[in-house]
C-alpha positions as CSV (number, residue, x, y, z in Angstrom):
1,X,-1.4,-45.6,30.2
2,X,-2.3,-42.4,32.4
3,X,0.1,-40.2,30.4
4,X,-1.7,-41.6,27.1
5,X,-4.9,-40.9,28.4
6,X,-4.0,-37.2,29.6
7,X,-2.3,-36.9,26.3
8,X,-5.9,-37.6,24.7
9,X,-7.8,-35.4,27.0
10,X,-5.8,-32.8,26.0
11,X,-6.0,-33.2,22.3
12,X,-9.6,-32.7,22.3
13,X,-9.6,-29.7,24.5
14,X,-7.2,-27.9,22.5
15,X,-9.2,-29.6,19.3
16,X,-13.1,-28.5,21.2
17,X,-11.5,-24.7,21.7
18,X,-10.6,-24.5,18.0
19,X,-13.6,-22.9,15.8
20,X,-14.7,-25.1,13.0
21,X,-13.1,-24.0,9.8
22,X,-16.4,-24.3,7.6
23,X,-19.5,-24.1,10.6
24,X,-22.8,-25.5,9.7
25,X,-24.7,-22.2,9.6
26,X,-21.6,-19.1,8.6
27,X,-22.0,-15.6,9.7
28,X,-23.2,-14.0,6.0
29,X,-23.8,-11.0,7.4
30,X,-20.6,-8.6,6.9
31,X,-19.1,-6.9,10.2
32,X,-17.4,-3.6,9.3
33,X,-13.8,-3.0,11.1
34,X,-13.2,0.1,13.3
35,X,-10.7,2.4,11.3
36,X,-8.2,2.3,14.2
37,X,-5.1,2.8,12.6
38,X,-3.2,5.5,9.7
39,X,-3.2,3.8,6.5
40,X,0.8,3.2,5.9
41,X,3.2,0.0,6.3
42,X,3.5,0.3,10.0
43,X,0.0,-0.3,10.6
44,X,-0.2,-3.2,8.5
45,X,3.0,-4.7,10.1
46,X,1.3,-4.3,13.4
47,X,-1.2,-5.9,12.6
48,X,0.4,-9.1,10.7
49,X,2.2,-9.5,14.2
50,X,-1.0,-10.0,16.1
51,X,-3.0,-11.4,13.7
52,X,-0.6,-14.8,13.3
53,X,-2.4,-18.0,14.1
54,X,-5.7,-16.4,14.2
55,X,-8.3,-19.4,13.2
56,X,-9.7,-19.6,9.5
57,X,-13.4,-19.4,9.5
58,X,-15.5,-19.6,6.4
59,X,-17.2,-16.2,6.0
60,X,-15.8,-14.5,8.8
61,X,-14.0,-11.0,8.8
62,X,-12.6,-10.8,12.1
63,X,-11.5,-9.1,14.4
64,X,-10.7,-12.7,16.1
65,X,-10.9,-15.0,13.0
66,X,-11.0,-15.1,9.5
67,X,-11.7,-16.8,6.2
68,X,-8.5,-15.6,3.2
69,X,-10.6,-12.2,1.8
70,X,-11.9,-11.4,4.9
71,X,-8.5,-11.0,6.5
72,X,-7.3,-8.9,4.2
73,X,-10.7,-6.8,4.1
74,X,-10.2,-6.6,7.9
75,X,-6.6,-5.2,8.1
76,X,-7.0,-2.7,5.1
77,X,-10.7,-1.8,6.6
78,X,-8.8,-0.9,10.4
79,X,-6.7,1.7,7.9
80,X,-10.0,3.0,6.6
81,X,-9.0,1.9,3.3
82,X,-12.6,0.4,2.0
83,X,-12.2,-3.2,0.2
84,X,-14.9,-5.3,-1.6
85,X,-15.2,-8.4,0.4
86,X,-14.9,-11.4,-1.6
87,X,-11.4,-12.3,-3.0
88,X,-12.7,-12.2,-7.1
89,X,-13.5,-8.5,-6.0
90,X,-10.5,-7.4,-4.7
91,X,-8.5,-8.4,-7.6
92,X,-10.5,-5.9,-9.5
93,X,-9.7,-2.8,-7.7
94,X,-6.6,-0.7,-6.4
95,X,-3.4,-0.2,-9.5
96,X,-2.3,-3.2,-11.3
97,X,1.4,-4.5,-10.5
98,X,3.4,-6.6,-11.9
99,X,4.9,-9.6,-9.7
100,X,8.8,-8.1,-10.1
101,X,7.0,-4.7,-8.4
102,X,5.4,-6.6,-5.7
103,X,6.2,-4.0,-2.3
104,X,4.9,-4.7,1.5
105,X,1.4,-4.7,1.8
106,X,0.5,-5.8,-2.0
107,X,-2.2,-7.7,-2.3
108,X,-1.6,-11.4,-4.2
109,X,-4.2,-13.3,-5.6
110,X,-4.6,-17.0,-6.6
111,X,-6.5,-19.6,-8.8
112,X,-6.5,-22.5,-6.4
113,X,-8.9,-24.5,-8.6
114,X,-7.6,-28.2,-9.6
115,X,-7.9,-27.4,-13.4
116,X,-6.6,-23.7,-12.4
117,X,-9.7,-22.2,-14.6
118,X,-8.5,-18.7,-14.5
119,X,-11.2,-17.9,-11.4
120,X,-9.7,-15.8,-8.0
121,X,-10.0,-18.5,-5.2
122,X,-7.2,-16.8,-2.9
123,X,-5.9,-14.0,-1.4
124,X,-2.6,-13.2,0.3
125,X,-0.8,-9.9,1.4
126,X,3.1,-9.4,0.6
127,X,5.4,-9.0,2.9
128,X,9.0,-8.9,0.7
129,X,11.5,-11.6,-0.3
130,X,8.9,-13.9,-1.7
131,X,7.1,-14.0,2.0
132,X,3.1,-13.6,2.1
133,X,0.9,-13.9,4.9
134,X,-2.7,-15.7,3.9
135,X,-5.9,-17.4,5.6
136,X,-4.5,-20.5,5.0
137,X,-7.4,-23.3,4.1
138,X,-5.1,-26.3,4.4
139,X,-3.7,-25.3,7.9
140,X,-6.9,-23.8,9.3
141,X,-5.1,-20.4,10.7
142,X,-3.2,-17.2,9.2
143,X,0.4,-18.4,8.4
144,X,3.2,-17.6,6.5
145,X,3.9,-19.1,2.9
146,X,6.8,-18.2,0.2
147,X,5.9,-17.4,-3.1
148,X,9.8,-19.1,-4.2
149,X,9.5,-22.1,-2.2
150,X,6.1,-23.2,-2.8
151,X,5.5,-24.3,-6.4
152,X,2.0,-24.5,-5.6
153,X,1.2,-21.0,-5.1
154,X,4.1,-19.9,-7.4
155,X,2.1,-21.5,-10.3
156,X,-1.4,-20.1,-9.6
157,X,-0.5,-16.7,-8.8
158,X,-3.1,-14.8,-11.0
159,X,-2.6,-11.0,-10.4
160,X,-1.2,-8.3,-7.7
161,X,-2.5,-5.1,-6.9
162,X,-1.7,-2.4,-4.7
163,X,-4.0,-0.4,-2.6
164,X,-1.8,1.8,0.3
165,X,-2.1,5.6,-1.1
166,X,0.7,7.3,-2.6
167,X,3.3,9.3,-0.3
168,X,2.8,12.8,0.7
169,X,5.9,14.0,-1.5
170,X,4.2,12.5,-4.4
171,X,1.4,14.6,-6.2
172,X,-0.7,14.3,-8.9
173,X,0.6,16.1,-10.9
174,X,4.0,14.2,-10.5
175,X,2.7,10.4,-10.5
176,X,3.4,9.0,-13.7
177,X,0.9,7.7,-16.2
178,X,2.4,4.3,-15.5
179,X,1.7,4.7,-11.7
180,X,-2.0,6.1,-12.0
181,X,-4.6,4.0,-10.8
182,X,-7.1,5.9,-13.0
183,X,-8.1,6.3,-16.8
184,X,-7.3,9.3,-18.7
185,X,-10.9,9.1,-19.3
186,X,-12.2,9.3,-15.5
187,X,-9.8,12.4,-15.3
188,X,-12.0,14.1,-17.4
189,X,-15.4,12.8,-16.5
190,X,-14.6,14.0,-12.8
191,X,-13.9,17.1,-13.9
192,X,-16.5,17.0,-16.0
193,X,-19.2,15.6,-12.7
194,X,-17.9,18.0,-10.4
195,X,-18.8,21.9,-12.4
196,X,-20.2,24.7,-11.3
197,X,-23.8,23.3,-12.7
198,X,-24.0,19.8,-11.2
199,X,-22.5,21.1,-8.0
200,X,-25.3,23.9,-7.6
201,X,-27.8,21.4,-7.7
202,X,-26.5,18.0,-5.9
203,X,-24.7,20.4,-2.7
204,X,-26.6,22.1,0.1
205,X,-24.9,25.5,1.3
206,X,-23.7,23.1,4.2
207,X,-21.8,21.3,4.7
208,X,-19.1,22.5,1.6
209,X,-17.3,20.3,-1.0
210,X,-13.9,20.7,-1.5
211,X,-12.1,19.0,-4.4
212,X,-8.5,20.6,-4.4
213,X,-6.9,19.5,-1.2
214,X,-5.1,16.1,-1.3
215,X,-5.9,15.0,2.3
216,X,-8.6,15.5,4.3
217,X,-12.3,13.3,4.3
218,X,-12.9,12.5,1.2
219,X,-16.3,10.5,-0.4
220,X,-17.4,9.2,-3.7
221,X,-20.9,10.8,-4.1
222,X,-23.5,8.3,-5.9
223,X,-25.7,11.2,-6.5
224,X,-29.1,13.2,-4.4
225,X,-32.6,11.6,-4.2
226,X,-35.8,12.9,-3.6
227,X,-36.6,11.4,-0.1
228,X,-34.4,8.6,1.0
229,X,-32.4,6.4,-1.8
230,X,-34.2,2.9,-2.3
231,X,-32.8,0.1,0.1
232,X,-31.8,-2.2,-3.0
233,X,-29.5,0.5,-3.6
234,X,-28.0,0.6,-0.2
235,X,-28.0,-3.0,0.2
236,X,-25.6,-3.2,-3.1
237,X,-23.4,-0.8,-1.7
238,X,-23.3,-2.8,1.2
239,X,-22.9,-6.2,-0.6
240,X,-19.5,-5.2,-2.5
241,X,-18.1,-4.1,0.7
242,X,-18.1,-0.3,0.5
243,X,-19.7,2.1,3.6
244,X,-22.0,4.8,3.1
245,X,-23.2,7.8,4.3
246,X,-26.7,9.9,4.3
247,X,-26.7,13.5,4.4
248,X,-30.1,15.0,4.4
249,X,-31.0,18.8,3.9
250,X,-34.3,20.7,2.9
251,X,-34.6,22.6,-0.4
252,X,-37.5,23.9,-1.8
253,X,-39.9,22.7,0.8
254,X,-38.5,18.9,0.2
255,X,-36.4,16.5,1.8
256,X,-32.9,15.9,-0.5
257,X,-30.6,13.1,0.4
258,X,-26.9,13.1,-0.4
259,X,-25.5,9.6,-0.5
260,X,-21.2,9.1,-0.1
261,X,-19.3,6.3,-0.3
262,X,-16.8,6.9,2.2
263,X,-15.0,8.6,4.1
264,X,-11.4,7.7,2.9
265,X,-8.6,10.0,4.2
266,X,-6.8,10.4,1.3
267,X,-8.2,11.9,-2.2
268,X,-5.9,9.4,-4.3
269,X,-7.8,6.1,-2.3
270,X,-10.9,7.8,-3.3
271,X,-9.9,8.1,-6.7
272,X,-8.5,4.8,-7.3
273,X,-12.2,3.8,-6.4
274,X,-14.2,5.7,-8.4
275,X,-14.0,4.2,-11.9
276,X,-15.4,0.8,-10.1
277,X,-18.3,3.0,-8.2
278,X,-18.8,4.3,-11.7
279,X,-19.3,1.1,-13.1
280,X,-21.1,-1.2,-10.9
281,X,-23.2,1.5,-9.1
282,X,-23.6,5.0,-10.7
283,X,-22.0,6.3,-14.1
284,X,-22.1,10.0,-12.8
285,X,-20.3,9.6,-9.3
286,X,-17.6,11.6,-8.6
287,X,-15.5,12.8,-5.7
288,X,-16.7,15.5,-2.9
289,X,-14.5,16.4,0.2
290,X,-16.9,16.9,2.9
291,X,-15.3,19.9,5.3
């Protein structure tokens, strides 16, 4: 009787410690990760290790727990890699893969629906040989599932995309028009956004913009305002899970102010951004490298 009774007491201390998986009053507001780590497959490995059997939490993005988009916002984040924060956004940026291309650190995504609807429920990140770690919602904590073993998942796997930048060896010149995670189109509209005449105006003598070197601090620029830009704006940037800065300069007797999206540390992240800055935010952003 006194081993059942200690057995109980210490079921509902362990059960007490364990955070609620879906609290009465969530944490809405979004908590930015420190970029702490290079963006490449070691830190992500790293951070897979010590992030097993963290608790799932509805609308929580770490660094201690987790609901399934906020996990993976939160490791690619710590990498300064900037993703939208809700699953269904995700799956719309970074270069489009094909499951039989699936490499370490791919994002997987999932249509968990009963009547599987077509709608991103789910996000995982690969880890090779059919292996994916995931905010699991059925066990509560960040596990380890198989995309070959589980039917479940293997049937309502919806799309993969990839978001780690390319290699140093690799230019881009050299990437393939199969590999580019950009239009032809945005090629020539950022060439087009970043001449002599839209540069004279939207720049300030300091600091300088740069847009030939392939690694450095890099930013998509939404454009200069008159004053401050409005809060809605900001707020929007904010809301699909991007990070902004304010530069502010005189000119002319007036107060200009430069807004970035940003910084990324490699020109082919901020690239594979743009064309979704472009079309939920500003038509005319393009890239500036901020010296």
């Amino acid at each position: 009787m006194l081993i059942i009774i200690l057995s109980s007491i210490s079921l509902l201390v362990i059960t007490a410690c364990k955070p609620s998986p879906h609290p009465k009053h969530p944490h809405y507001e979004i908590e930015k990760p420190k970029v702490k780590y290079p963006a490449h497959k070691e830190s992500l490995e790293k951070m897979v290790k010590e992030l097993k059997g963290s608790p799932y939490v509805w609308a929580e993005e770490g660094p201690n727990q987790f609901d399934c988009s906020g996990y993976t916002y939160y490791m690619y984040g710590s990498m300064g890699i900037n993703l939208p924060r809700t699953a269904r956004e995700q799956a719309k940026v970074g270069k489009y893969i094909k499951p039989s291309e699936l490499k370490y650190g791919d994002l997987i995504f999932f249509d968990t629906t009963k009547r599987r609807n077509g709608k991103i429920t789910h996000v995982g990140m690969y880890l090779g040989d059919g292996w994916f770690t995931h905010a699991s919602t059925t066990k509560n904590e960040v596990v380890y599932s198989n995309l070959r073993t589980s039917p479940y998942y293997k049937k309502r796997l919806r799309i993969c995309r990839r978001y780690l930048p390319q290699t140093k060896q690799t230019s881009l010149a050299q990437t393939s028009k199969k590999a580019t995670p950009w239009k032809t189109n945005d090629l020539k509209q950022l060439k087009q956004s970043t001449g002599t005449k839209v540069d004279r105006k939207a720049v300030p003598p300091r600091p300088v913009i740069d847009n030939s070197r392939e690694k450095g601090s890099f930013y998509v620029q939404v454009g200069s305002f008159g004053g401050s830009p409005k809060s809605a704006l900001l707020y929007k940037i904010r809301r699909l899970g991007y990070t902004y800065k304010i530069i502010k300069f005189p000119r002319n007797g007036k107060q200009i102010s430069k807004l970035l999206i940003g910084p990324y540390k490699y020109k082919t992240t901020a690239l594979g951004i743009l064309p979704k800055v472009k079309q939920e935010i500003e038509p005319g952003a393009f890239i500036a490298e901020i010296l």
